[in-house]
C-alpha positions as CSV (number, residue, x, y, z in Angstrom):
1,X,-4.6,-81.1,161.0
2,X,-6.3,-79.1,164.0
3,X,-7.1,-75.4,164.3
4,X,-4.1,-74.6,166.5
5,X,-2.0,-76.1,163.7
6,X,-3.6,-75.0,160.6
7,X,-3.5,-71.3,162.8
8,X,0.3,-71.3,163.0
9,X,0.7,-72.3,159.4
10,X,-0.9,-69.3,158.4
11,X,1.4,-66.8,160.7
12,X,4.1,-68.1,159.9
13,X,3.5,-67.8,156.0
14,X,3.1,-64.2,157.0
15,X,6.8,-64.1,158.3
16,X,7.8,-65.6,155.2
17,X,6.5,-63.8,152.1
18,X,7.0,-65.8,149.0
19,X,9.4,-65.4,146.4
20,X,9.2,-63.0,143.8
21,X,12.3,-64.0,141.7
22,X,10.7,-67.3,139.8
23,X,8.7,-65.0,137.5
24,X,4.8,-63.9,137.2
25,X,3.3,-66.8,135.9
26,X,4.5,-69.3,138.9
27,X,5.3,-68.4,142.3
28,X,7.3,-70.9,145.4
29,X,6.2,-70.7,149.1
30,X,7.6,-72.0,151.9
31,X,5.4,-74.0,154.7
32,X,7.9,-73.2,157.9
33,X,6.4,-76.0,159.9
34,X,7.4,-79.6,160.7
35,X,5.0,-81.4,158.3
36,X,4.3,-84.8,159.6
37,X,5.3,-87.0,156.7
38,X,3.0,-89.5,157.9
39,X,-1.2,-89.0,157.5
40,X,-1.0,-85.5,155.8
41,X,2.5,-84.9,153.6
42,X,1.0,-85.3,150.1
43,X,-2.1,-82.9,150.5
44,X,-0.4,-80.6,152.8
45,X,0.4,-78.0,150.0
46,X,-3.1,-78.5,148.5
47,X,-4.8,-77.6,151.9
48,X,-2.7,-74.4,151.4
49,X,-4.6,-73.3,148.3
50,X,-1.4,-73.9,146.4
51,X,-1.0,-75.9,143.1
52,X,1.3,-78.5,144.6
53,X,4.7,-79.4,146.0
54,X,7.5,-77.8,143.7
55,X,8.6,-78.8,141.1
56,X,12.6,-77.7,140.4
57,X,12.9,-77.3,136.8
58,X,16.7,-76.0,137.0
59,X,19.7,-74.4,138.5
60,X,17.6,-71.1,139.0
61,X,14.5,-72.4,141.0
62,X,17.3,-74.8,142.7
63,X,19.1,-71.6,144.0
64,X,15.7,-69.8,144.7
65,X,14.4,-72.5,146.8
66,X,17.9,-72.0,148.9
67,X,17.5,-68.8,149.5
68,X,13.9,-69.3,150.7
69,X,14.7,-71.6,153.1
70,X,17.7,-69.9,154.5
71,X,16.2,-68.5,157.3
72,X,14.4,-70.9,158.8
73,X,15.6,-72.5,162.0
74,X,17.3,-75.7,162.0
75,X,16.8,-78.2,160.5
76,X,17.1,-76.1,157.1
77,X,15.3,-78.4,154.9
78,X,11.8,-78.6,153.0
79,X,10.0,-81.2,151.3
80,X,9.9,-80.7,147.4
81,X,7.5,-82.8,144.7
82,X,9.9,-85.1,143.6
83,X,9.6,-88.9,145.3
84,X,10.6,-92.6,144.4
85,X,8.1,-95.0,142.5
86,X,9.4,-98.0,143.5
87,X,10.8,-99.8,140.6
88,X,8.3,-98.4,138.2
89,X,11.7,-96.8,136.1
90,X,10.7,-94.1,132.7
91,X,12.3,-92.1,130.9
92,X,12.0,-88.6,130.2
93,X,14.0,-85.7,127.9
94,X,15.9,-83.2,129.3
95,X,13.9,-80.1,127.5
96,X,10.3,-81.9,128.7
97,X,9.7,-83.5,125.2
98,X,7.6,-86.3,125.0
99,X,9.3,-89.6,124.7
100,X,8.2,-90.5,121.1
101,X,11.3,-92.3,119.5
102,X,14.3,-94.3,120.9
103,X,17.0,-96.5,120.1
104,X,17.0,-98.8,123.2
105,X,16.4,-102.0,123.5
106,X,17.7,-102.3,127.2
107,X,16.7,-100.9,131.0
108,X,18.8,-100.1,133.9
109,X,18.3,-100.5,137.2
110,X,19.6,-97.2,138.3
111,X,20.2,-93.5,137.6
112,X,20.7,-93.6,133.7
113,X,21.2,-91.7,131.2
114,X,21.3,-92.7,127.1
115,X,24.5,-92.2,125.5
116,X,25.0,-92.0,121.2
117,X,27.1,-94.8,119.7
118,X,28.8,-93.9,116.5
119,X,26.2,-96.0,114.5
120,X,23.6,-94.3,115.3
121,X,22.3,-97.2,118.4
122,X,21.9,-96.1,122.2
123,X,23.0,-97.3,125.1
124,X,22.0,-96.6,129.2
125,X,25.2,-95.3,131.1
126,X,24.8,-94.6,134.7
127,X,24.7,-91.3,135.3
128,X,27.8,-90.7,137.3
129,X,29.8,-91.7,134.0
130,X,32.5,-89.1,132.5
131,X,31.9,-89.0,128.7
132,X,31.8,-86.7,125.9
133,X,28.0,-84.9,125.5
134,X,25.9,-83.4,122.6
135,X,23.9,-80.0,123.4
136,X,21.6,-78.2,121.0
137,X,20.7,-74.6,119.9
138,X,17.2,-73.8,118.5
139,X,16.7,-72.3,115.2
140,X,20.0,-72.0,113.8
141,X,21.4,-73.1,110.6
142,X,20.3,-76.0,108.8
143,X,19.1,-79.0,110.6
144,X,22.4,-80.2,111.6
145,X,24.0,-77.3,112.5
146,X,21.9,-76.8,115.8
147,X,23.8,-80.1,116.8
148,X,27.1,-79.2,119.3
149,X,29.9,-81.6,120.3
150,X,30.8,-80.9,123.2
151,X,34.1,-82.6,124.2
152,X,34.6,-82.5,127.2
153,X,33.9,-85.5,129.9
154,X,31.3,-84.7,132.3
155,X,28.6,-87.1,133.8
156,X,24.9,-86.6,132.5
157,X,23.6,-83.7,135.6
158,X,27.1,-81.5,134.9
159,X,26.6,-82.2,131.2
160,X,22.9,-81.0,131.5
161,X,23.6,-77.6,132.6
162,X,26.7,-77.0,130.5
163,X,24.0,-77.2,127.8
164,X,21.8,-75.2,129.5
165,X,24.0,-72.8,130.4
166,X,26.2,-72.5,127.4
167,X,23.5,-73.2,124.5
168,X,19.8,-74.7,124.9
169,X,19.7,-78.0,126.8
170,X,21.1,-81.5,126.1
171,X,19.7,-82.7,123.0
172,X,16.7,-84.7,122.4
173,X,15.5,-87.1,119.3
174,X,11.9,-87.2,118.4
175,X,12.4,-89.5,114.9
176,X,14.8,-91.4,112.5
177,X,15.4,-88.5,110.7
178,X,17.2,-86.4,113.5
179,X,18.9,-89.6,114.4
180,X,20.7,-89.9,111.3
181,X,21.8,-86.2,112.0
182,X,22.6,-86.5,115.0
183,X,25.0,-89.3,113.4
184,X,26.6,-87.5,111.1
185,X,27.9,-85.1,113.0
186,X,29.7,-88.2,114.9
187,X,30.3,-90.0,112.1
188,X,33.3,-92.9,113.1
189,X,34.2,-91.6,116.4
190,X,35.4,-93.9,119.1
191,X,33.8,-92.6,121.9
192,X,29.8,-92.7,123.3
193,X,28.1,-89.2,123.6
194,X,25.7,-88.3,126.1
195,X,22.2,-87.5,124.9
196,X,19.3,-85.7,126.5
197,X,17.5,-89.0,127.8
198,X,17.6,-89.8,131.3
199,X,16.0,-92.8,133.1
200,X,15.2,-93.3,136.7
201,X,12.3,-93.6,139.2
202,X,11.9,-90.4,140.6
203,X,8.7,-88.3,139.5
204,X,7.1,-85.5,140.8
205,X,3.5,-84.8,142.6
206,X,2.5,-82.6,139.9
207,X,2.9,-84.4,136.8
208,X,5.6,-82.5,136.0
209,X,8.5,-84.4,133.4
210,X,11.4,-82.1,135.2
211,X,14.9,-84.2,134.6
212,X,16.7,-81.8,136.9
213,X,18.6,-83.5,139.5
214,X,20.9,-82.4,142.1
215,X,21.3,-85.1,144.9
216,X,24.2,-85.5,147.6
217,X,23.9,-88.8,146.8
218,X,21.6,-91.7,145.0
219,X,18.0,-91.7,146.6
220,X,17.5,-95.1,148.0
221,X,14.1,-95.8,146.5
222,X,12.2,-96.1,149.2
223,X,12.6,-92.6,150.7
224,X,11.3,-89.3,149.6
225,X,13.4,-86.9,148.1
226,X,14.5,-83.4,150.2
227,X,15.7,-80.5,149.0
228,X,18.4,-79.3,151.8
229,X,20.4,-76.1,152.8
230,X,22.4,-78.2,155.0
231,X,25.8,-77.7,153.0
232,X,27.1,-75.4,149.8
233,X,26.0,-76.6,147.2
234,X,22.5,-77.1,147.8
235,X,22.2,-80.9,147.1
236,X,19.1,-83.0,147.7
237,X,19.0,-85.5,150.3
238,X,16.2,-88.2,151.6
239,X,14.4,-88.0,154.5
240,X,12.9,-90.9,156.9
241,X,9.4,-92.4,156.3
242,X,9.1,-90.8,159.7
243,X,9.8,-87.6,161.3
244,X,8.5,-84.5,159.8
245,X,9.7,-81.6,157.6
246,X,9.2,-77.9,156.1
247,X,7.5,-78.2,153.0
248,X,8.4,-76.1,149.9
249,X,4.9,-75.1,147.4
250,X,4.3,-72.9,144.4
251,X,1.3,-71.6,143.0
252,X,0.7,-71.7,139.2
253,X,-1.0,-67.8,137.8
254,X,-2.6,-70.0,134.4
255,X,-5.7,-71.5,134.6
256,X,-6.5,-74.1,131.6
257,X,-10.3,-74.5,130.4
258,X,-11.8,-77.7,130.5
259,X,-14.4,-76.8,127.8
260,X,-13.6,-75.6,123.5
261,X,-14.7,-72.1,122.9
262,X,-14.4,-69.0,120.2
263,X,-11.6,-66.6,121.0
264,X,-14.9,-64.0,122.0
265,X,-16.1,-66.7,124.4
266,X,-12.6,-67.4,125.6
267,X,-12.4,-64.0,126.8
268,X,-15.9,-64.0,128.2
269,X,-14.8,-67.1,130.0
270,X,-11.2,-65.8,131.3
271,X,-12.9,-62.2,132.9
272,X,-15.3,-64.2,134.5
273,X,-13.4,-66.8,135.9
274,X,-9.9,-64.8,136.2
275,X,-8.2,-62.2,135.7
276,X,-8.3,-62.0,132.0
277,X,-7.2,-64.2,128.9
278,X,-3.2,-65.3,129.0
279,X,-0.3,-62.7,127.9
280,X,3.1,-64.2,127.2
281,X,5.1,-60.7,128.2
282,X,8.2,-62.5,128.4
283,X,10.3,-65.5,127.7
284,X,10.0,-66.6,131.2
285,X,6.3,-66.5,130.6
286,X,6.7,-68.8,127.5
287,X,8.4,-70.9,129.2
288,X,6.1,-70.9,132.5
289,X,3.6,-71.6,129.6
290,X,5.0,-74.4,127.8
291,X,6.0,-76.2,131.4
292,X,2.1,-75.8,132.4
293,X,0.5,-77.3,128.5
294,X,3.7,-80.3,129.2
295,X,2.5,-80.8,133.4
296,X,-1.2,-81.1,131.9
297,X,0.1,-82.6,128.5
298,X,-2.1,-80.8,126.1
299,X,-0.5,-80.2,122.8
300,X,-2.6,-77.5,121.9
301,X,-3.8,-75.4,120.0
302,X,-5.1,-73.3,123.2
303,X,-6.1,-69.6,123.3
304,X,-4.6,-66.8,124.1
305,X,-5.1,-63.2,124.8
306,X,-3.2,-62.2,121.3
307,X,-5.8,-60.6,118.4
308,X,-4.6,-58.8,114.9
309,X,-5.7,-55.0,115.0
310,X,-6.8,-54.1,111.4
311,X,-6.4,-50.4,112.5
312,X,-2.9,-50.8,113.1
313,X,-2.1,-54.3,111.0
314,X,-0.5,-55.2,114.1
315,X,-0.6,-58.0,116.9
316,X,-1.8,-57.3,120.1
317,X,-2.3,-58.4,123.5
318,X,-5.8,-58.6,124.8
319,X,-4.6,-55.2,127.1
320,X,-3.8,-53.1,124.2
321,X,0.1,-53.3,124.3
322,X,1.6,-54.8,121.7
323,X,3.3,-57.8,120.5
324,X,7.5,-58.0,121.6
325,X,9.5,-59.2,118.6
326,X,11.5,-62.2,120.2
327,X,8.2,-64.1,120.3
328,X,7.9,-67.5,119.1
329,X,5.9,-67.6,116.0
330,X,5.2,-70.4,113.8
331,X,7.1,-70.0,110.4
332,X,9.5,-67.8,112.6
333,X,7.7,-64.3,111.7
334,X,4.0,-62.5,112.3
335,X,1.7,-63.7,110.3
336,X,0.7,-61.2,107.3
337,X,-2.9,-59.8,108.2
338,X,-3.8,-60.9,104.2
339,X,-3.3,-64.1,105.3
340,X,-3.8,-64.4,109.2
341,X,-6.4,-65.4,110.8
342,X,-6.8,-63.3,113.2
343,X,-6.6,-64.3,117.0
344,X,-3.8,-65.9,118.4
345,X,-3.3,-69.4,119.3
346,X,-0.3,-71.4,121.4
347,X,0.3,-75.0,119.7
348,X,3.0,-77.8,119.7
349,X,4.6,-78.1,116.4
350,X,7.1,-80.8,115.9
351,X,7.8,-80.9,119.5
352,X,8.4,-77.2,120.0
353,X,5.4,-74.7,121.0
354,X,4.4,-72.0,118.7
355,X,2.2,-69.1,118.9
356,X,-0.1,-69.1,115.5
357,X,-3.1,-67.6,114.2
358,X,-6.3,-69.1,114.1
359,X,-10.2,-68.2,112.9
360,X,-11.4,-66.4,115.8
361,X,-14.3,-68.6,115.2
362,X,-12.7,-71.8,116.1
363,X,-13.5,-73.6,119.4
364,X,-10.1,-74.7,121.3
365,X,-9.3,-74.8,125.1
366,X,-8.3,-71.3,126.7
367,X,-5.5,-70.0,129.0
368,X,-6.7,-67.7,131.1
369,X,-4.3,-65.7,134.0
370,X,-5.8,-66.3,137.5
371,X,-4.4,-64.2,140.7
């Protein structure tokens, strides 16, 4: 890229301030130029001093990534992060769990998604097919009653944000044991029920394990995948291997250590490196969070700016204000101070993250909040 080039990047990003509604912790951008997608396409964000192409989790940063574009001149499209591999087909859970557990024995050579059979077996559908779905809510009831039937045919994307809409997501299956109770909520019915398991070849430049789809049509594999303003809905197409496009960034606010330290180190670490050790303020920020640990797949445990006060026998952040009560807490309360251990950790526990308490003393990785 050449001075005059990089130059006008730069002025235009001035004309287009970034977008504010995605939440603190992760931030889009739009690069209002024709990117060549020949030579530079796959750096070009990087050169920016941003974290990478987006990534488009769900129907919100779908319609944010809309609006951004909205006013740029013709053609109103942008390059996002997610692109074919070929034939190199996975699969991947609709919440961003890790594929652990299955019941297939079969691929597709499509767009896919795994539907329940009565028995308890799966099978791949394509996508586009009307059936009957299964969503989830989190932390209700016994074990089976979190399980929804949702009878209504819808193909797997419309199915997907019904869940997410009307309870948590689609649901996913990480052993035998919620197989079986996944089953008995079915128990002999006739028809297939769509599950949270989607299969196809499209990834994204960041690592990311986003399932969100929204295309005008099936990608043809060979061809990158656009985001595009070009009609209502604000569907996906593909662009040429040649030409050149806007290109659509974001900008991650939580920086993960490389190196195991004490909580007193951790802070140490995140005021000299940042701007201080990671607050989870909201759930957006939980969830900004959890998308990061799953990008970089750490499991955890991993530091954060949380700490008991024995003054007050209260959790608080590393700024003094204290703890909101919707947080996500392992054993689904605050930890009693007579048995905490004092500074707060973030940690996958059976497939769900937790914030949990920890000896201050122990050395785990650290998120720190960078601006």
């Amino acid at each position: 890229m050449d001075t005059m080039a990089f130059l006008s990047i730069l002025l235009l990003l001035c004309a287009f301030p970034l977008s504010n509604a995605v939440g603190r912790l992760r931030k889009f951008y739009l690069i209002p130029r024709n990117v060549p997608t020949t030579n530079t396409p796959l750096n070009i964000c990087k050169l920016q001093n941003y974290t990478d192409f987006v990534t488009v989790y769900d129907e919100d940063d779908n319609t944010e990534l809309y609006t951004l574009i909205s006013n740029i001149s013709l053609p109103r499209s942008a390059l996002i992060g997610a692109h074919t591999i070929n034939t190199n087909y996975t699969s991947k859970w609709s919440n961003g769990d890790d594929v652990t557990f299955t019941q297939l024995n079969e691929t597709c050579g499509g767009i896919c998604g795994a539907a329940f059979r009565a028995n308890g077996s799966w099978e791949l559908l394509p996508y586009s097919t009307k059936i009957y779905f299964i969503c989830y809510e989190e932390g209700v009831g016994q074990a089976s009653d979190k399980y929804i039937l949702i009878l209504l045919n819808k193909n797997w994307t419309e199915a997907q944000l019904y869940c997410r809409k009307n309870h948590n997501d689609l649901v996913s299956i990480r052993n035998e044991t919620e197989n079986e109770s996944v089953k008995s909520i079915i128990k002999d019915s006739e028809f297939n029920f769509w599950i949270g398991l989607l299969y196809d070849n499209i990834e994204w430049f960041d690592g990311a394990q986003s399932s969100y789809r929204n295309y005008s049509k099936i990608p043809d594999q060979e061809k990158q995948t656009l985001l595009t303003i070009n009609n209502s809905k604000k569907t996906w197409i593909q662009g040429s291997k040649t030409g050149s496009f806007n290109a659509l960034c974001y900008k991650s606010f939580i920086h993960v250590s490389s190196d195991e330290m004490s909580w007193e180190d951790a802070q140490n670490y995140c005021n000299s490196n940042a701007s201080g050790l990671l607050q989870i303020e909201s759930q957006n920020d939980q969830i900004e969070t959890e998308r990061e640990l799953r990008r970089q797949k750490i499991p955890g445990p991993v530091w954060i700016g949380l700490r008991y006060k024995f003054t007050s026998g209260l959790w608080i952040w590393a700024n003094g204000s204290f703890v909101e009560s919707w947080i996500n807490w392992k054993g689904g309360s605050q930890p009693e101070h007579q048995m905490s251990q004092y500074c707060g950790a973030i940690e996958k526990v059976n497939g769900v993250f937790k914030l949990s308490d920890k000896d201050c003393g122990f050395k785990f990785r650290v998120l720190c909040e960078k601006r």
